[in-house]
Structure formats: structure tokens, C-alpha cells
MDTraj code that builds the backbone (N, CA, C; nanometers):
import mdtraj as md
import numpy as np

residues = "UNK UNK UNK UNK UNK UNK UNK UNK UNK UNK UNK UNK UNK UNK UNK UNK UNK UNK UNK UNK UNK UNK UNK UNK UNK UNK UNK UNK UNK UNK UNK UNK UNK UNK UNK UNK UNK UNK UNK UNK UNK UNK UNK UNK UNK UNK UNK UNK UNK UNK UNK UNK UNK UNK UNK UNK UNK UNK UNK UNK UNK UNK UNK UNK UNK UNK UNK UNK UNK UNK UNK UNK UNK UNK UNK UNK UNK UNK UNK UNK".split()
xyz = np.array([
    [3.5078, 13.8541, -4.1943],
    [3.6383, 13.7963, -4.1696],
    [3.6352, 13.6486, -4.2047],
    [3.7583, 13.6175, -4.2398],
    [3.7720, 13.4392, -4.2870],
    [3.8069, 13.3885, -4.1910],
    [3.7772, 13.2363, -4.1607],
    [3.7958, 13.1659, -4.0602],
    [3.9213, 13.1174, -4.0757],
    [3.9827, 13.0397, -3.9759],
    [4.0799, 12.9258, -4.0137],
    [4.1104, 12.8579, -3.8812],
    [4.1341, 12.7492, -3.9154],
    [4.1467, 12.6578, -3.8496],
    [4.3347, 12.6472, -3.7814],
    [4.3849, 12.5898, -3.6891],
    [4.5048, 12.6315, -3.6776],
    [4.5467, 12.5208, -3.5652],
    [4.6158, 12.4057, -3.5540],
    [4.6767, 12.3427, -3.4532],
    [4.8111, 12.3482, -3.4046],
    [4.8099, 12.4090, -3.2485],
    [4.8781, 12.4594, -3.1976],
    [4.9436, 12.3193, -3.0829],
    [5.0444, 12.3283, -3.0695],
    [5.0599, 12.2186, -2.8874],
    [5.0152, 12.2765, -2.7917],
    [4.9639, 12.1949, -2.6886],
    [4.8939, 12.2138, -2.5711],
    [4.9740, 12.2838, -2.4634],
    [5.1153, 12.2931, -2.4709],
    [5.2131, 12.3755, -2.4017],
    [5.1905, 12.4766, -2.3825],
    [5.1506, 12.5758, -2.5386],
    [5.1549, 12.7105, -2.5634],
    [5.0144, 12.7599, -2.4293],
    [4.9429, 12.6509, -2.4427],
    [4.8130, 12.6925, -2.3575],
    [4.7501, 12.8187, -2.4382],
    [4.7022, 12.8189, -2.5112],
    [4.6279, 12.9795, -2.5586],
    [4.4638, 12.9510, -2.6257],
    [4.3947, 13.0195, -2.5524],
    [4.2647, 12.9745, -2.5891],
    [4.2263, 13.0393, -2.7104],
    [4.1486, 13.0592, -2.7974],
    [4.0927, 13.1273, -2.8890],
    [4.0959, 13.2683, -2.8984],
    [4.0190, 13.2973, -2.8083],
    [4.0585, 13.4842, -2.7761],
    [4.2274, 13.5346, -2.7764],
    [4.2915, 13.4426, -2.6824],
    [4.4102, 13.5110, -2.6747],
    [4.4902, 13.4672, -2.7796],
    [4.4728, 13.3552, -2.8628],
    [4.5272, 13.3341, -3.0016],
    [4.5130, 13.4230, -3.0643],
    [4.3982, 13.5039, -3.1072],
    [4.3605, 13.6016, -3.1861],
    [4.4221, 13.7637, -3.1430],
    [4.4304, 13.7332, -3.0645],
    [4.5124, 13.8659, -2.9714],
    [4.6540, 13.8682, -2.9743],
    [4.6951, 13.7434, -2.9643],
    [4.8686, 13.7754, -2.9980],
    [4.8585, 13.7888, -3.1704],
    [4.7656, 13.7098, -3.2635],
    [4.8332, 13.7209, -3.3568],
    [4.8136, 13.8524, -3.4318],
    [4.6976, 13.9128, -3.3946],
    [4.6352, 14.0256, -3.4486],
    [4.7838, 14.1261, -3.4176],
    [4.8354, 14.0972, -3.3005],
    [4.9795, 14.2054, -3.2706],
    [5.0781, 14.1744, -3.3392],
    [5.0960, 14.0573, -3.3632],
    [5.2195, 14.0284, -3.4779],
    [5.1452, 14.0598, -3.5917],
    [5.0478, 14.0774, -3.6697],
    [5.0321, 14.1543, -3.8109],
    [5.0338, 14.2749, -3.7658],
    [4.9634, 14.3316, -3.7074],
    [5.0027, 14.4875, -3.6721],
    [5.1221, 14.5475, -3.6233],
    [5.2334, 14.4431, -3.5595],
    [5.3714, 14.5153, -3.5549],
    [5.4712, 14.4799, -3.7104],
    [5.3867, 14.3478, -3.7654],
    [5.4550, 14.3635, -3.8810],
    [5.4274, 14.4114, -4.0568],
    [5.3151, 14.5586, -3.9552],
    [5.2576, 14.6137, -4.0676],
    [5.1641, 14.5608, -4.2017],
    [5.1020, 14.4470, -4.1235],
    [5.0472, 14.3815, -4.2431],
    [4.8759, 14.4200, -4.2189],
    [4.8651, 14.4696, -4.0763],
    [4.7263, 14.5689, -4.0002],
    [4.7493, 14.6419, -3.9613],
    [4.6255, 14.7661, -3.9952],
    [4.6380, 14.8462, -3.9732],
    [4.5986, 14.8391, -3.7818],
    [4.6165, 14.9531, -3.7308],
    [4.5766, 14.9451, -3.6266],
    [4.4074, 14.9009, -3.5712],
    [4.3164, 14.9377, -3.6619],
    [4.1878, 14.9155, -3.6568],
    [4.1527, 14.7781, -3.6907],
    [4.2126, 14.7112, -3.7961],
    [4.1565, 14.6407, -3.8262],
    [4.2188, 14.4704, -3.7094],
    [4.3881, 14.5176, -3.6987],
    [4.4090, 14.4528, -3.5760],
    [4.2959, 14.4356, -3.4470],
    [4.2648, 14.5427, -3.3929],
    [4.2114, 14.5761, -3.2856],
    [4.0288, 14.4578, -3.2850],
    [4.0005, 14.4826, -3.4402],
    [3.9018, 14.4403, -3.4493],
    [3.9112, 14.2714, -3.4922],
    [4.0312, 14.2248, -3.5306],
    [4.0336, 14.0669, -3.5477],
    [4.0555, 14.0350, -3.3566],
    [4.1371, 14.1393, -3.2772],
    [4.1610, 14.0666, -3.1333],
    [4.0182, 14.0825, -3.0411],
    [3.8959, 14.1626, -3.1099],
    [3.8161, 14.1908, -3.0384],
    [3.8102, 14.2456, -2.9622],
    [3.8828, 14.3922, -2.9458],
    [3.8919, 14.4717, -2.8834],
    [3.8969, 14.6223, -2.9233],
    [3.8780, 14.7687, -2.8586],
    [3.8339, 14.8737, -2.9111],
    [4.0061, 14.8633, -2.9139],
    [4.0302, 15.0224, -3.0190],
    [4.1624, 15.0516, -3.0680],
    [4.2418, 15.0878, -2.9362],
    [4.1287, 15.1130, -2.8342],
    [4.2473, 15.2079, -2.7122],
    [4.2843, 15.0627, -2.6388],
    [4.1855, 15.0044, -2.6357],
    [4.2126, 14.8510, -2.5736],
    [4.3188, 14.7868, -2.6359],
    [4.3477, 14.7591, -2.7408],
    [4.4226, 14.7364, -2.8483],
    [4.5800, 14.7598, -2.8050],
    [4.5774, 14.8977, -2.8057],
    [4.7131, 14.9572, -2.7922],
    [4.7255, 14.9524, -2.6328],
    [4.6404, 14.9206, -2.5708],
    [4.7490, 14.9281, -2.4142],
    [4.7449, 14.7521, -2.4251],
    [4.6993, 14.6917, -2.4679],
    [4.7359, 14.5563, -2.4793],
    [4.8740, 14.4912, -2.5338],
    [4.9381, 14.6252, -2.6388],
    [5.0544, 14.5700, -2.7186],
    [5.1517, 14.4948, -2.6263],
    [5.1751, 14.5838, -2.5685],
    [5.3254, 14.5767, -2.4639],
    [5.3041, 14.4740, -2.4160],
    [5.2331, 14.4390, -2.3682],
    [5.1969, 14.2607, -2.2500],
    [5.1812, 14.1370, -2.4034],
    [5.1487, 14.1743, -2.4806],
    [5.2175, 14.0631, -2.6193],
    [5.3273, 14.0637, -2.7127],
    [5.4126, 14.1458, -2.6632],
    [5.5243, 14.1272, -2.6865],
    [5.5860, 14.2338, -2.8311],
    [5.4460, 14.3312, -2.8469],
    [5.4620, 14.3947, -2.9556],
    [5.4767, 14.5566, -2.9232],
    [5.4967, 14.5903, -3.0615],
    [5.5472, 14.7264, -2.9951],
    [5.4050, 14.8390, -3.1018],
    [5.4061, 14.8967, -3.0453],
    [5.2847, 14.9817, -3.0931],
    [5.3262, 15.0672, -3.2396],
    [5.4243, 15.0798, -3.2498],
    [5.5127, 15.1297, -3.3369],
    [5.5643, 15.0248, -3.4368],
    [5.4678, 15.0280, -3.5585],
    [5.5016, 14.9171, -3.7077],
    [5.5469, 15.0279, -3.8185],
    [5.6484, 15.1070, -3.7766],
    [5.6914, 15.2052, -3.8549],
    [5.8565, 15.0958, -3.9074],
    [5.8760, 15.1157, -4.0354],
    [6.0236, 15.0230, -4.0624],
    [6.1062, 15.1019, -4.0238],
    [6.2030, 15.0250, -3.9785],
    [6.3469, 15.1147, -3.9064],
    [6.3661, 15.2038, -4.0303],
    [6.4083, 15.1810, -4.1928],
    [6.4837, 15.2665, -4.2541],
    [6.3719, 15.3620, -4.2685],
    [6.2386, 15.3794, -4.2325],
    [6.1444, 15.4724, -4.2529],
    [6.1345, 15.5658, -4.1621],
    [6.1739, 15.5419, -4.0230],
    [6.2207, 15.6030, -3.9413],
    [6.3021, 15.6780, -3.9285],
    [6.4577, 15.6430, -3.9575],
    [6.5636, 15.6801, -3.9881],
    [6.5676, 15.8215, -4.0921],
    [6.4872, 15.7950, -4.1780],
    [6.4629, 15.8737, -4.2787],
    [6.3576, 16.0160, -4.1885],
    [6.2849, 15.9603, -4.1404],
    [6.1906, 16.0440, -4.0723],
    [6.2706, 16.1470, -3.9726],
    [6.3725, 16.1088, -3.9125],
    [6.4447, 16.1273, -3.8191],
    [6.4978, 16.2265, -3.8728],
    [6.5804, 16.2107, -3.9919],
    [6.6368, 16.2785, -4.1052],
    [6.5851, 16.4176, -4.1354],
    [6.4593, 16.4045, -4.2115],
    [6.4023, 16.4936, -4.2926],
    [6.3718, 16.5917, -4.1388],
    [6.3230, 16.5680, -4.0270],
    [6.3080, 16.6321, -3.9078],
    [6.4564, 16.7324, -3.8544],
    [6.5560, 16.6669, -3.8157],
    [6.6661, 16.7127, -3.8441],
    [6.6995, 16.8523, -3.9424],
    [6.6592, 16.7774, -4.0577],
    [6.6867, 16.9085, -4.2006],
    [6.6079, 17.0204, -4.1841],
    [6.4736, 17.0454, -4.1151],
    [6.3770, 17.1169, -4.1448],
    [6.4347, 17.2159, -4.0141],
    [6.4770, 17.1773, -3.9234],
    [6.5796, 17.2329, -3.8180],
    [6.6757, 17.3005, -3.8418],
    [6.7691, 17.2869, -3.9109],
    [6.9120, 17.3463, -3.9509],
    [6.8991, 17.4631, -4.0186],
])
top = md.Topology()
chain = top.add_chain()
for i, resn in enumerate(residues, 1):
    res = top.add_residue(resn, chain, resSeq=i)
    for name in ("N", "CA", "C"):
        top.add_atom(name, md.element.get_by_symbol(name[0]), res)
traj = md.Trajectory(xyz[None], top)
């Protein structure tokens, strides 16, 4: 993994670990990680991972709405 450096204000209060933990959930809710590889930048196993989402504000689900919609769809059709 690549490092980086990152200055934050002292407000946010977030130490290293939990920096890496919220942000690892914003690439993984915005599909840019996969679930594993999220899990493994926040330092944590995948099950750890996912019960962690909800308390950072993310949703476990990085599926795109119109991909959904569609999903929803084709489910629907296979019904009728």
C-alpha cells in the first residue's frame, strides 16, 4: 500500500486508525473498493469491516441506484 500524508484540523479529532477507517468506507461506498480491499486499508477483517459501516456513516451497499433499479427490474420480469 502507498502512503500519504494528509492535514486535517484538529476539530475533526481523528487519529490515524480512525482516519483510515472512515476513509476506507467512503471508497467502498463509493465503489472505488472492493469490500476486501477496504477492510484491509481500515485494518480490519471483512466481517469487522461491514458491521463497522453503519457507525461511519456508510452504507454497506456500493451498488449505483440506476444498477439497482435495473436489478429490481430484470427480478420483476423473471416473475411475470
Amino acid at each position: 500500500m502507498k502512503n500519504l500524508t494528509i492535514h486535517i484540523p484538529e476539530l475533526l479529532d481523528f487519529d490515524e486508525p480512525s482516519m483510515n477507517r472512515y476513509l476506507a468506507a467512503k471508497l467502498f461506498e463509493d465503489g472505488r473498493l472492493s469490500l476486501g480491499k477496504a477492510a484491509e486499508m481500515a485494518g480490519m477483517s471483512k466481517r469487522e469491516f461491514m458491521n463497522s459501516l453503519k457507525s461511519l456513516g456508510a452504507s454497506i451497499f456500493n451498488i449505483p441506484s440506476d444498477d439497482l433499479e435495473d436489478e429490481f427490474r430484470n427480478i420483476q420480469n423473471r416473475h411475470l
